[in-house]
PAZAPA-4460 file (N, C-alpha, C; in steps of 0.05 Angstrom, whole numbers, plus 32768, in hexadecimal, padded with zeros to 4 digits):
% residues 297
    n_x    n_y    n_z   ca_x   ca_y   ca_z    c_x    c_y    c_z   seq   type   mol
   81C0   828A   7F06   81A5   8287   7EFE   8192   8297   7F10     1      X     A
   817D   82AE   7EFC   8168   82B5   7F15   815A   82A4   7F29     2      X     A
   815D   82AE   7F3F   8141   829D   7F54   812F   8290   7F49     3      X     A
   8122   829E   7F3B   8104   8290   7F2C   810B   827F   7F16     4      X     A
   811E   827B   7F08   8128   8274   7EFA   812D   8256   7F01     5      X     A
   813E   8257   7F17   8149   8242   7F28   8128   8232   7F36     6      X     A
   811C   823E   7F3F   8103   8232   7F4B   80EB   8226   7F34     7      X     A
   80F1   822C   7F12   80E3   8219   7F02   80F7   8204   7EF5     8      X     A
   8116   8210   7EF6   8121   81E7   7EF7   8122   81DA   7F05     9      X     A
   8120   81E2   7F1F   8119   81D1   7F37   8101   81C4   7F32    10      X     A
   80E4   81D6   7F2A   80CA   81C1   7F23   80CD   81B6   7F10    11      X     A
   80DF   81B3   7EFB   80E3   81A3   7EE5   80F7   818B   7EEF    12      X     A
   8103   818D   7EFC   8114   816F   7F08   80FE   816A   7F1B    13      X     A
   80F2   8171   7F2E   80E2   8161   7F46   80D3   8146   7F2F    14      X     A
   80CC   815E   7F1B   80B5   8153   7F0F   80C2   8137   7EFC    15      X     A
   80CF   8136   7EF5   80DE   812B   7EE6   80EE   810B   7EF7    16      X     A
   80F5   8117   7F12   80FF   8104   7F22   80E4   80EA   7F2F    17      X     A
   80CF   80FF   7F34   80BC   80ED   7F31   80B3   80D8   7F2A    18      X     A
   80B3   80E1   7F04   80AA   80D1   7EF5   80BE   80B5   7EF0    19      X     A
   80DB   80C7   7EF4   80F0   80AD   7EF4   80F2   809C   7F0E    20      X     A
   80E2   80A2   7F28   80DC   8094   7F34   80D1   8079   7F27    21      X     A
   80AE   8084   7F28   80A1   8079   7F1D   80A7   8060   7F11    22      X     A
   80B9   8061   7EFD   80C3   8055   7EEA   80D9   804B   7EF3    23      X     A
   80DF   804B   7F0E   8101   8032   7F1C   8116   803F   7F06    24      X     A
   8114   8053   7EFE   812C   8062   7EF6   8134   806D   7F0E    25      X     A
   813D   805E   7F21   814E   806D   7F34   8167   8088   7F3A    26      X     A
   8174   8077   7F33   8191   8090   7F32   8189   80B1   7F24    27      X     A
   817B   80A3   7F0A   816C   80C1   7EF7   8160   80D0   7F0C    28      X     A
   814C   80C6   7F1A   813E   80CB   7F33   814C   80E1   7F4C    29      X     A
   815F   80CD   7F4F   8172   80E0   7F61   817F   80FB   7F5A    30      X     A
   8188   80F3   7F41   8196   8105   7F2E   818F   8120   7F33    31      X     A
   8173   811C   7F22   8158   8132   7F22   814E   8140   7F3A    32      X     A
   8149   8134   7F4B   8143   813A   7F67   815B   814B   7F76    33      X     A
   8173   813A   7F73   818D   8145   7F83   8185   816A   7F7A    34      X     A
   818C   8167   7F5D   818B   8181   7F5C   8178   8190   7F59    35      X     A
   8166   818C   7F5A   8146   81A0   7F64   8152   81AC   7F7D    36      X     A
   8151   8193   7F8D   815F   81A1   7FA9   816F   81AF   7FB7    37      X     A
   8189   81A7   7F9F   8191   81BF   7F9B   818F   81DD   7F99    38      X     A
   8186   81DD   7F85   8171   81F9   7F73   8166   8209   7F8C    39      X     A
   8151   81F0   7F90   813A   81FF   7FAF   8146   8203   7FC6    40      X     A
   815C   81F8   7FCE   8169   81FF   7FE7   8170   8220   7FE3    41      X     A
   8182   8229   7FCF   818C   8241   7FCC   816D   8251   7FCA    42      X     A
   8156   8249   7FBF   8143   825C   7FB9   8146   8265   7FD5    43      X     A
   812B   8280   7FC7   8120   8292   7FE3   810D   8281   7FF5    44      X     A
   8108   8288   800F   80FA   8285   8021   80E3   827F   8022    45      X     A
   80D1   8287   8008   80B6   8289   7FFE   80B7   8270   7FE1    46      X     A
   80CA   825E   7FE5   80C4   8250   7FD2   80CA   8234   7FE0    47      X     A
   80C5   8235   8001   80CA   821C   8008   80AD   8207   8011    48      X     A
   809B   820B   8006   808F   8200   8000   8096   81F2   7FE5    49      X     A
   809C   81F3   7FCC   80A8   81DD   7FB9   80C2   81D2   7FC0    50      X     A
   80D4   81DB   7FDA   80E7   81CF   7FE4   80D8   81B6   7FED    51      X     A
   80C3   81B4   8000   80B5   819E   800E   80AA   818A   7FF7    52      X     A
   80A4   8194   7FE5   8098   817F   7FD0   80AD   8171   7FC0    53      X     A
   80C7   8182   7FC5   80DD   8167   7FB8   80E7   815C   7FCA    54      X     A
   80EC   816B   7FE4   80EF   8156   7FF6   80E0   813A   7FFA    55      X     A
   80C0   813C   7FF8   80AE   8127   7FEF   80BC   8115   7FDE    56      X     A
   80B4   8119   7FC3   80BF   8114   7FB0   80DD   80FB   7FB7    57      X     A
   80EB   810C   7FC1   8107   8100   7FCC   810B   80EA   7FDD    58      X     A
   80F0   80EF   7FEB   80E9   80D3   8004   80D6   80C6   7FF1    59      X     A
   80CC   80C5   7FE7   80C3   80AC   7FDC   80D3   809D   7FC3    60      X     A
   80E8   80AC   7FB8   8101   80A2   7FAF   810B   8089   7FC5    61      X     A
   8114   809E   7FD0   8125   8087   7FE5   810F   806B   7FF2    62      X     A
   80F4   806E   7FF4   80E7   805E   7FF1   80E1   8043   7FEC    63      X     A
   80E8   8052   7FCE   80E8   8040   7FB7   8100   8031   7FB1    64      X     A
   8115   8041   7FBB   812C   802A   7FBB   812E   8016   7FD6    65      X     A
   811F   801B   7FF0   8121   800F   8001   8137   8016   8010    66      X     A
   812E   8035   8015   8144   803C   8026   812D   804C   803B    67      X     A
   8125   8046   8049   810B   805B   805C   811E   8063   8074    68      X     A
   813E   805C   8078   8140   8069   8093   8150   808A   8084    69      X     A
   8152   808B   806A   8153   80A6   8061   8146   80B2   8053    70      X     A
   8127   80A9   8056   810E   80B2   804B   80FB   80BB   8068    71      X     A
   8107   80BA   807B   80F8   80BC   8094   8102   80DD   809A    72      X     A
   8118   80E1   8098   811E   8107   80A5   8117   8119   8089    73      X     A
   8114   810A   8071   8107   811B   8060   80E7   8120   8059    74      X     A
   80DC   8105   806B   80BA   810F   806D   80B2   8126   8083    75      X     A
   80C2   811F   809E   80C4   812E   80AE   80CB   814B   80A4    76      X     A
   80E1   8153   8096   80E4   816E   808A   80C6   8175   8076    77      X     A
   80C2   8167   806A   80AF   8173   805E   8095   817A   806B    78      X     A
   808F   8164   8081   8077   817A   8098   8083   818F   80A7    79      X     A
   809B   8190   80AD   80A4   81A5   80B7   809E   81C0   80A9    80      X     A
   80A5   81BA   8098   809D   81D8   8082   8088   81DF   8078    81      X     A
   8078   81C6   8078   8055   81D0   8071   8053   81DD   8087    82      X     A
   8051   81D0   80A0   804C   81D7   80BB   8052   81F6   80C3    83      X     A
   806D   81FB   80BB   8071   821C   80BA   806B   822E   80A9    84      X     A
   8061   8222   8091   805C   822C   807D   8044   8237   806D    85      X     A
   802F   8223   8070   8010   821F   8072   8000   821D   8087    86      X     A
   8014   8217   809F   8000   8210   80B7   7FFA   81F5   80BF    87      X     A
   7FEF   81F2   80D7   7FE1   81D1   80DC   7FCD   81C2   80D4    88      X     A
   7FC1   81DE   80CF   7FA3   81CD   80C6   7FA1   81D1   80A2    89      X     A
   7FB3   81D9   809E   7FB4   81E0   807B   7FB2   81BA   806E    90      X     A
   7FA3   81BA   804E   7FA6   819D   804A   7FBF   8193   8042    91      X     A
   7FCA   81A3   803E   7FEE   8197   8034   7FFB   8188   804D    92      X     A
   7FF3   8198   8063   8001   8198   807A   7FF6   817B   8084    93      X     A
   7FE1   817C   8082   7FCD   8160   808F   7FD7   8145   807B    94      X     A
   7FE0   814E   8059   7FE0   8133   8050   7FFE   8125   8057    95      X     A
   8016   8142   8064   802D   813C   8066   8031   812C   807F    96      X     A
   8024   8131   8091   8016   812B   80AF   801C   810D   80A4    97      X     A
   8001   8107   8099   7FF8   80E9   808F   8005   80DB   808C    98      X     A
   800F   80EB   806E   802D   80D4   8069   8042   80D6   807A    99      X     A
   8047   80E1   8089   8059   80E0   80A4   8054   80BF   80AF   100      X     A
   8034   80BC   80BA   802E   80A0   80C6   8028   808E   80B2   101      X     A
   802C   808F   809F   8021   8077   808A   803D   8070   808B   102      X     A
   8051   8086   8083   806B   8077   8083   8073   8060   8099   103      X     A
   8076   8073   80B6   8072   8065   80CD   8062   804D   80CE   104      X     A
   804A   8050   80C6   803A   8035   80CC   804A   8017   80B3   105      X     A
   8055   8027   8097   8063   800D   8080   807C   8006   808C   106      X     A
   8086   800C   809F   80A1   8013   80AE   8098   7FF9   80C4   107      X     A
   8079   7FEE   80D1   8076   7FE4   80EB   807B   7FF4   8102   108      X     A
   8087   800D   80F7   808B   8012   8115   8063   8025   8120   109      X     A
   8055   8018   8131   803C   8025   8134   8039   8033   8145   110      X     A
   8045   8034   8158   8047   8047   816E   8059   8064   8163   111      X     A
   805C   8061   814F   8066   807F   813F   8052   8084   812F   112      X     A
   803E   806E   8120   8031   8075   810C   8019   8080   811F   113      X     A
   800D   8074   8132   7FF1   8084   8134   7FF5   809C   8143   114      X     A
   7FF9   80A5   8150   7FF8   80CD   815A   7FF8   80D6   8146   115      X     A
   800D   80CD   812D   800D   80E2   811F   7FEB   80E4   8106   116      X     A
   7FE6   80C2   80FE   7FCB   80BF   80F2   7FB5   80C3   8101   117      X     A
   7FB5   80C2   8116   7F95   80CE   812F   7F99   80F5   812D   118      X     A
   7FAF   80F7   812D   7FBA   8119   812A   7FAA   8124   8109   119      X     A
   7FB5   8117   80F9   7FB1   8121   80DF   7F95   811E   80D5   120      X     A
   7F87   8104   80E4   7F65   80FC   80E1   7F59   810E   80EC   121      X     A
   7F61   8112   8102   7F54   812D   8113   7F50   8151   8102   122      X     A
   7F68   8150   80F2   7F6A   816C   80EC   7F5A   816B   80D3   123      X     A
   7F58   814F   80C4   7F4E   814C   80B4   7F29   8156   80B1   124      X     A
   7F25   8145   80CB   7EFF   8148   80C8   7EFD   8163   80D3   125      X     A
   7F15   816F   80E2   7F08   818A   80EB   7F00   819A   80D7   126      X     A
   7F1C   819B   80C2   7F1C   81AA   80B4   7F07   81A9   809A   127      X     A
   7F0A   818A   8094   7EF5   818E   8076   7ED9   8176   8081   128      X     A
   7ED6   8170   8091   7EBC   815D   80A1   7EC6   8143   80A0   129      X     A
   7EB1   8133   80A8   7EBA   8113   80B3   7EB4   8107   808D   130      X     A
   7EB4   810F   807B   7EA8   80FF   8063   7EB7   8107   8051   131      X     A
   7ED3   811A   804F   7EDC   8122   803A   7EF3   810F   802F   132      X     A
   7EF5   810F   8010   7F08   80FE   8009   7F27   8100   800B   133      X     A
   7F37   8113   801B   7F49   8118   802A   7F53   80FF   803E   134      X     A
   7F35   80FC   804E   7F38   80E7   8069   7F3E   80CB   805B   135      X     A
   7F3D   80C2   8044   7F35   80A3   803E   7F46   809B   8047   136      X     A
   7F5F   80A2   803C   7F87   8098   803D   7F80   8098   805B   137      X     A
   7F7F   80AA   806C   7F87   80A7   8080   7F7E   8093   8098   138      X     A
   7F5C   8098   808E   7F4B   8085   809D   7F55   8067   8091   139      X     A
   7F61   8062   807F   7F67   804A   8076   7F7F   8039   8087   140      X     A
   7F93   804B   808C   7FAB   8044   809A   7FAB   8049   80B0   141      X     A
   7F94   8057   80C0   7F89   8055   80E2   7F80   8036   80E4   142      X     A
   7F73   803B   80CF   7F5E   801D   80D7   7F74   7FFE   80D5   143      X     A
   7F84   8004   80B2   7F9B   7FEA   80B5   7FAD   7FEA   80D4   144      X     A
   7FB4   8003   80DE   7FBA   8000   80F8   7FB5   7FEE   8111   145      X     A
   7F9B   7FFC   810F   7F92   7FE7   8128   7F84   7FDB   8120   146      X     A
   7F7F   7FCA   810B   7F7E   7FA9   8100   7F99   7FA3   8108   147      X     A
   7FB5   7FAB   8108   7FCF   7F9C   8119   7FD0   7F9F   812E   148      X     A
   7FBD   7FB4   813E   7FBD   7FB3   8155   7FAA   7F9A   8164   149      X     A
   7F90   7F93   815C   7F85   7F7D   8156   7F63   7F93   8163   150      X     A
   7F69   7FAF   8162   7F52   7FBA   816A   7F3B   7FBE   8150   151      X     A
   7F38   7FA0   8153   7F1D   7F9F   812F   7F0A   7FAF   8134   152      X     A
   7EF8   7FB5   8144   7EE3   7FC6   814A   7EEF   7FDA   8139   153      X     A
   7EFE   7FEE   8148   7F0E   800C   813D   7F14   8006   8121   154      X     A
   7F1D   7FF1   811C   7F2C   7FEB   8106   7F10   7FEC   80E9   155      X     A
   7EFC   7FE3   80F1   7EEE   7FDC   80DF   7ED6   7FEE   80E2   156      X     A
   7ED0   7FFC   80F4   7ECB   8017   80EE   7ED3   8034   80D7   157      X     A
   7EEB   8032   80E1   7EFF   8049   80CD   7F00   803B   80B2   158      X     A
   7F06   8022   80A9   7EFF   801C   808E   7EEA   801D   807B   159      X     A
   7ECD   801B   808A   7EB7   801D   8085   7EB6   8039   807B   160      X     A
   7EC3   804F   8094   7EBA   8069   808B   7EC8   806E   806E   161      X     A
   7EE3   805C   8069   7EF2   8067   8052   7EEA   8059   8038   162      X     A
   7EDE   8047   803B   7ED3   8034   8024   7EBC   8045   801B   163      X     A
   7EAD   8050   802F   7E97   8061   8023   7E9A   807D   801B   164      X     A
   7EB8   8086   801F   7EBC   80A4   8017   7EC5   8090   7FF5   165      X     A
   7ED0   8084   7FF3   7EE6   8072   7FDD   7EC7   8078   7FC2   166      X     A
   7EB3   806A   7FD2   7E9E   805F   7FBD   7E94   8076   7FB7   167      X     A
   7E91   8089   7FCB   7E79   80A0   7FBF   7E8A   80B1   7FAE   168      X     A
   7EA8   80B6   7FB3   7EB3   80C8   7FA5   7EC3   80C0   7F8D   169      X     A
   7ECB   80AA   7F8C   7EDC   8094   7F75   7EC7   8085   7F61   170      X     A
   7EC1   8074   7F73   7EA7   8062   7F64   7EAA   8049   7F76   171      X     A
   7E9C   8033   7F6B   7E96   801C   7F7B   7EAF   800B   7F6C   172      X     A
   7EBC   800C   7F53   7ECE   7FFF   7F4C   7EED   800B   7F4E   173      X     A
   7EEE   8026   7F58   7F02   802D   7F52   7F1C   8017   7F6B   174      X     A
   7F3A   8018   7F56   7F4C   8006   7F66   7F51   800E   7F84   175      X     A
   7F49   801F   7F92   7F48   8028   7FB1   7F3A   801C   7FBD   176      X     A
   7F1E   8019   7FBE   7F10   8016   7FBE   7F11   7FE9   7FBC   177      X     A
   7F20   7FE1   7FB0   7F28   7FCE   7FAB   7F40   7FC0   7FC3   178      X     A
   7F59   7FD1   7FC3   7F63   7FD4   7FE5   7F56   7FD9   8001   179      X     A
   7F38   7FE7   7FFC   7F34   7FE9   801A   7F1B   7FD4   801B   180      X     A
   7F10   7FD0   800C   7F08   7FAD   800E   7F1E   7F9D   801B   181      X     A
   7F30   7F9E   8017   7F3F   7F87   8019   7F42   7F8D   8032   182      X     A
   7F52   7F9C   8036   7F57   7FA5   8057   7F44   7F97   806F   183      X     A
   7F24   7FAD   8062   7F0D   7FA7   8071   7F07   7F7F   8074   184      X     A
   7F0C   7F75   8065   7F06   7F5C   8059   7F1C   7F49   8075   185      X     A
   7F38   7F56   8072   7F4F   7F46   8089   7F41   7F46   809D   186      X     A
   7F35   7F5E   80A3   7F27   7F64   80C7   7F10   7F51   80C5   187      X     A
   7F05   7F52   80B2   7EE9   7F39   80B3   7EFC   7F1D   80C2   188      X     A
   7F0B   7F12   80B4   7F24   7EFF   80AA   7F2A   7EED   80D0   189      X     A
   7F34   7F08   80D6   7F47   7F10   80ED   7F32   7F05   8100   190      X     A
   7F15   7F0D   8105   7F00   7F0E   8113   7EEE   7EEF   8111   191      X     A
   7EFC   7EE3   80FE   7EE4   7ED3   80FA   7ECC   7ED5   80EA   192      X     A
   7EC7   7EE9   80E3   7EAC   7EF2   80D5   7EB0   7EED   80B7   193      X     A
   7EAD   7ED9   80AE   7EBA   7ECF   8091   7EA5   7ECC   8080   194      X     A
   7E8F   7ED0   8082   7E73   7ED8   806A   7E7C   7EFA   8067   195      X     A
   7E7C   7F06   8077   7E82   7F22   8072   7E9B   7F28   8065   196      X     A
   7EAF   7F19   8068   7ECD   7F15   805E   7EC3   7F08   803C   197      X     A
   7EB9   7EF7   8040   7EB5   7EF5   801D   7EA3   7EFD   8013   198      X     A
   7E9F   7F0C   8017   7E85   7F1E   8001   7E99   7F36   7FF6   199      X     A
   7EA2   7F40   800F   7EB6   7F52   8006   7ED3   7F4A   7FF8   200      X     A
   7EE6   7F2F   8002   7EF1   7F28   7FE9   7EF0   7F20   7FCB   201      X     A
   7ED2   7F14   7FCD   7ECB   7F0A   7FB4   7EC3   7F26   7F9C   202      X     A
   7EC4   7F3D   7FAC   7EC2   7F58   7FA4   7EE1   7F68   7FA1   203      X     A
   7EF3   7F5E   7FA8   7F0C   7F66   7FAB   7F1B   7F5E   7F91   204      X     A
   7F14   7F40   7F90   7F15   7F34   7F75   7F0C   7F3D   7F5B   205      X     A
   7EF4   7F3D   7F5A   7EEC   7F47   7F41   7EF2   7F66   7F3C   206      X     A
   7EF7   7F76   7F4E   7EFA   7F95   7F47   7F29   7F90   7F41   207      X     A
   7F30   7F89   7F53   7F4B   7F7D   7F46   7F54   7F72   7F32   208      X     A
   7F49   7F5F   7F2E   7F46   7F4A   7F11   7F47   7F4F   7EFE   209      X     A
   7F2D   7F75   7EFB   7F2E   7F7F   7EE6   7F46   7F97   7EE4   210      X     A
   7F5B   7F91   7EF4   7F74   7FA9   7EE7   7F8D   7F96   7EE5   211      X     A
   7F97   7FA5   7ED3   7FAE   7F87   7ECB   7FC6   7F99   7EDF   212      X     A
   7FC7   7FAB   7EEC   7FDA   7FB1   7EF7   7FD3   7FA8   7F22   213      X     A
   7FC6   7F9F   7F20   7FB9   7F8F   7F3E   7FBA   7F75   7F36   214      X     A
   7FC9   7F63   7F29   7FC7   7F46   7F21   7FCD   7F3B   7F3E   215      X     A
   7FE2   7F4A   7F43   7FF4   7F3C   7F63   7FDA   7F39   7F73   216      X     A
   7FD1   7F53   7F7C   7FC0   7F5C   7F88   7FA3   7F46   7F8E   217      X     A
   7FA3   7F40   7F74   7F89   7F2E   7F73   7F92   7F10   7F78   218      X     A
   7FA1   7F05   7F77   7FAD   7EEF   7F84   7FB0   7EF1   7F98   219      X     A
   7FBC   7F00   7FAC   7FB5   7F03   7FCC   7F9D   7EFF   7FD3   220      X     A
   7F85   7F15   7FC7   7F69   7F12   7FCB   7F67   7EF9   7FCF   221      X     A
   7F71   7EEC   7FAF   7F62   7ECB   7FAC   7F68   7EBB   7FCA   222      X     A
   7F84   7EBF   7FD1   7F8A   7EAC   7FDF   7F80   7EAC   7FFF   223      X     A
   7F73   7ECB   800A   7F69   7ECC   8015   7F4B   7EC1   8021   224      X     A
   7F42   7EC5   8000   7F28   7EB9   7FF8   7F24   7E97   7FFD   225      X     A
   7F38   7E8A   7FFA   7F3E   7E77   7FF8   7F42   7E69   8016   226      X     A
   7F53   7E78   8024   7F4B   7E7B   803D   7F2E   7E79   8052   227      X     A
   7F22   7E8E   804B   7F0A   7E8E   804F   7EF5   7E79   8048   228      X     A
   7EF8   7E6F   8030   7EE1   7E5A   8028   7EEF   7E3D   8036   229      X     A
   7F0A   7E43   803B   7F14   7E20   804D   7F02   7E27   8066   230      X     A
   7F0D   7E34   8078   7EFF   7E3D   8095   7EDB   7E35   8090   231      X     A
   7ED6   7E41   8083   7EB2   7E32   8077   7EAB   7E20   806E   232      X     A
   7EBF   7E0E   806E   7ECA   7DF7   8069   7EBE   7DEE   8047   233      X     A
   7EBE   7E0A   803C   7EBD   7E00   801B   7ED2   7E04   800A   234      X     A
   7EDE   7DE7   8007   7EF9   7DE0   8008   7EFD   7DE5   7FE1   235      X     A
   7EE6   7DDB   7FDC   7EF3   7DDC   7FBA   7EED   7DF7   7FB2   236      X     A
   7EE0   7E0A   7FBC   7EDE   7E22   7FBA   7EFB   7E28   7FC2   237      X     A
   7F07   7E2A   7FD5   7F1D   7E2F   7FDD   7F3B   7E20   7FC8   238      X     A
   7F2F   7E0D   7FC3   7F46   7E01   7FAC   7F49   7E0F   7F92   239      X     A
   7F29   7E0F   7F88   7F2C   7E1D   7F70   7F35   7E3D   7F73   240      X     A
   7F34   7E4A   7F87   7F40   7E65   7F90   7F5D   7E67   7F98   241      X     A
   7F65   7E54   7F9D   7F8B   7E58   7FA0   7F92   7E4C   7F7F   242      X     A
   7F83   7E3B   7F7C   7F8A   7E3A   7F57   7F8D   7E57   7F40   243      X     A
   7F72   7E63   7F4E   7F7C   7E78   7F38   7F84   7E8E   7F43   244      X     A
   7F89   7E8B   7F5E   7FA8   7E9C   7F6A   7FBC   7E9C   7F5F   245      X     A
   7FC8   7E78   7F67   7FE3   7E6A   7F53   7FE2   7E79   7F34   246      X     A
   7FCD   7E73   7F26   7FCC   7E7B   7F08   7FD5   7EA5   7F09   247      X     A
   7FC9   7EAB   7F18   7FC5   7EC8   7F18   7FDE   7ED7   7F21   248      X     A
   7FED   7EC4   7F33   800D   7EC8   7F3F   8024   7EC9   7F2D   249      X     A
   8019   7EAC   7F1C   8032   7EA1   7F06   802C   7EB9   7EEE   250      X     A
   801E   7EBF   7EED   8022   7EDC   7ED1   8034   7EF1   7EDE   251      X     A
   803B   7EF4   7EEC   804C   7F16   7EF7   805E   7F00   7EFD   252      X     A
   806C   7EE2   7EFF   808C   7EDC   7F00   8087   7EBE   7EED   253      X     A
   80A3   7EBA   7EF8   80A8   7EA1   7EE5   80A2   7E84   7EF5   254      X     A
   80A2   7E74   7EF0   8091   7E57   7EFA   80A2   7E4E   7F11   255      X     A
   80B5   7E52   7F0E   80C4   7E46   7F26   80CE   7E5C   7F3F   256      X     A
   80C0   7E7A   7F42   80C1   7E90   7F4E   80C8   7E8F   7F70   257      X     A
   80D5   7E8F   7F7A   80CD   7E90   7F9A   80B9   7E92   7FA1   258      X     A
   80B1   7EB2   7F9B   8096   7EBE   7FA3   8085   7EAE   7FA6   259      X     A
   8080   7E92   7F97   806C   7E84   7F8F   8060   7E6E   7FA7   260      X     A
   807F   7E6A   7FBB   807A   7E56   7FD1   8067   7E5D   7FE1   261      X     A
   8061   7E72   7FEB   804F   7E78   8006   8030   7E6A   8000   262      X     A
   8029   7E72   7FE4   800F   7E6E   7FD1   8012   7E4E   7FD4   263      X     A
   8023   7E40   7FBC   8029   7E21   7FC0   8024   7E14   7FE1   264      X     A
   8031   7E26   7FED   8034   7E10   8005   8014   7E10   8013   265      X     A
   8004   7E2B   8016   7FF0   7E2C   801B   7FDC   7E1B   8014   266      X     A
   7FDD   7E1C   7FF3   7FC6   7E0A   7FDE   7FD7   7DEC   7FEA   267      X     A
   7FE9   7DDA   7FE5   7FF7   7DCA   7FF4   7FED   7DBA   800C   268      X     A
   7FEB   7DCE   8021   7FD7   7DCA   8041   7FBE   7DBE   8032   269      X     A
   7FAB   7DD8   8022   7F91   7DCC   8028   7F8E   7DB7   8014   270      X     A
   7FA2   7DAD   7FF8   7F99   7D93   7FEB   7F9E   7D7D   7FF8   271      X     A
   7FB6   7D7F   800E   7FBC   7D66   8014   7FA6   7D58   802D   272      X     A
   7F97   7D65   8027   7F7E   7D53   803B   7F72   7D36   8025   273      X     A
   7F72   7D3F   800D   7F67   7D29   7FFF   7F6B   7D27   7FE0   274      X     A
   7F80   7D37   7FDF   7F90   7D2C   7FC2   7FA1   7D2A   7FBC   275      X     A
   7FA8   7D0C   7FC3   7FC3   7D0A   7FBC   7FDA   7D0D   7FA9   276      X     A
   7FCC   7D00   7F95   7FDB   7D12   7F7A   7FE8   7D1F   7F7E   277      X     A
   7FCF   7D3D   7F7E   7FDD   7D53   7F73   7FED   7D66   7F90   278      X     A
   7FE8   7D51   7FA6   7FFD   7D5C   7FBA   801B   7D58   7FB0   279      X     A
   801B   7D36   7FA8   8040   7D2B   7F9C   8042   7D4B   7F8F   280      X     A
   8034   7D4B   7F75   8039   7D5F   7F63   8043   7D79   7F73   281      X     A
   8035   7D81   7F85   8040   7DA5   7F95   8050   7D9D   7F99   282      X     A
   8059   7D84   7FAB   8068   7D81   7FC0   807F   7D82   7FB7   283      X     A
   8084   7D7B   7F97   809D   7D75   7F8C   809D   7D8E   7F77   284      X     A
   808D   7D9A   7F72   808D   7DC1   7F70   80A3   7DC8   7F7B   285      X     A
   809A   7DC4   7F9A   80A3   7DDC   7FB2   80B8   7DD4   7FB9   286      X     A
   80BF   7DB6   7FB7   80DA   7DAE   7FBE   80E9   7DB6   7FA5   287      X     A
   80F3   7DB6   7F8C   80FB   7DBE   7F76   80F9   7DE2   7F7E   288      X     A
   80E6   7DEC   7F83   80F4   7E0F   7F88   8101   7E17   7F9B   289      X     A
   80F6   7E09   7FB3   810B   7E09   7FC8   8132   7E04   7FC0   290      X     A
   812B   7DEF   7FB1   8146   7DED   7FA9   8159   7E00   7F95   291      X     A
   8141   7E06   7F82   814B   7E1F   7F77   8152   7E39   7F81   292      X     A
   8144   7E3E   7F92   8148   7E50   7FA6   815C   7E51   7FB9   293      X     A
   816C   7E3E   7FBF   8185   7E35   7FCE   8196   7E33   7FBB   294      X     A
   819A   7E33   7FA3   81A9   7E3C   7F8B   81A9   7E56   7F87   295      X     A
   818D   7E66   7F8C   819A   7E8B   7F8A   81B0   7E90   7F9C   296      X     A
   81AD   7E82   7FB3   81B7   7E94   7FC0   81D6   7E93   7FCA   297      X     A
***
């Protein structure tokens, strides 16, 4: 097969392995990918820049199956090659940078994740200023950082700046924009500052609520929310908010779900201050999945 030849079935499997990502068609995934990589290994010298983008491609495969300790030397190859390829301050190079520490930071490990995200933020505002929509991702996962570091100041600074690149360049509803509320909202949470924490969940909610693919998503909110109005000690606010958590949880599984205990046991705590009822009722919920659950396994 000619070179060039070989370097557009290679973009026709990257592309293809992708989508079968996407889609938890795994193995197809591999399939596709294996041999792109193929293809692009033998190409010329001047085509390893689409080597790096299936390498991409390939690590977030492995990803997705939950394999990150052989998705880790293939992110690394792919900044390697921007890096020689485009340069440091090039934007390919900066977003490979990024996802270098985003990985690192979904991994826990954070003393890997930030040099490399303070590195990539840096090259970022040099290159296109402190306001471009490049920085958001990044400023997003500096800031979830040190919210685990417990440095909220820093933390809730860098969110602010990314919620306001999110709004002016997305919109006020777009689903990003919906995540870094939330984020911003934990640090409120974390701090104490729980009027500021629910203005912004109660906003997390309704921009979630309205996509049927954030259902999960907006049940966390709730239960956060829910959270927040106990601490303010407005308790039926908080009841009726793990309610239509519970309701909003039970549509993405089935009634008797695992997943479902953490939510139960939470709502659980705060009814059993003064209803008894419908405490028996959880209580014998949670004992019944528990038990089911010692039957999976």
């Amino acid at each position: 097969m000619h070179p060039e030849d070989s370097v557009r079935a290679a973009a026709v499997l990257n592309w293809l392995g992708i989508v079968y990502t996407r889609q938890a068609r795994y193995n197809e995934a591999e399939q596709s990918l294996s041999e792109a990589l193929r293809l692009l290994r033998r190409a010329p010298e001047s085509n390893r820049a689409d080597l790096a983008e299936c390498l991409n491609a390939m690590a977030e495969l492995r990803i997705a199956r939950h394999d990150p300790q052989s998705a880790e030397p293939l992110l690394q190859q792919v900044f390697q090659i921007y890096e020689e390829q485009l340069g440091p301050d090039h934007p390919t190079t900066t977003i490979s940078l990024s996802n270098l520490g985003s990985f690192y930071l979904r991994q826990g490990r954070v003393e890997r994740a930030e040099p490399l995200l303070k590195k990539a933020l840096r090259i970022q505002e040099q290159t296109f200023g402190p306001q471009h929509p490049q920085l958001a991702g990044t400023l997003k996962d500096l800031g979830f950082l040190y919210g685990l570091e417990e440095k909220f100041g820093m933390a809730e600074a860098l969110l602010k700046r990314a919620l306001d690149i999110e709004e002016r360049t997305l919109g006020a509803d777009h689903p990003y924009v919906a995540v870094t509320l939330n984020q911003l909202s934990l640090i409120y949470v974390n701090q104490g500052k729980y009027t500021l924490a629910e203005s912004l969940l109660e906003r997390t909610v309704t921009l979630e609520s309205r996509n049927p693919a954030l259902v999960r998503e907006a049940a966390l909110s709730l239960k956060w929310l829910a959270l927040v109005y106990s601490r303010e000690g407005r308790f039926a606010k908080a009841e009726l908010s793990y309610q239509q958590a519970i309701e909003l949880w039970e549509k993405t599984v089935t009634s008797n779900d695992p997943s479902l205990l953490p939510l139960l046991r939470e709502y659980l705590a705060l009814v059993r201050r003064n209803r008894s009822p419908e405490v028996r009722e959880l209580e014998n919920r949670i004992k019944a999945m528990n038990t089911t659950k010692g039957l999976l396994h």
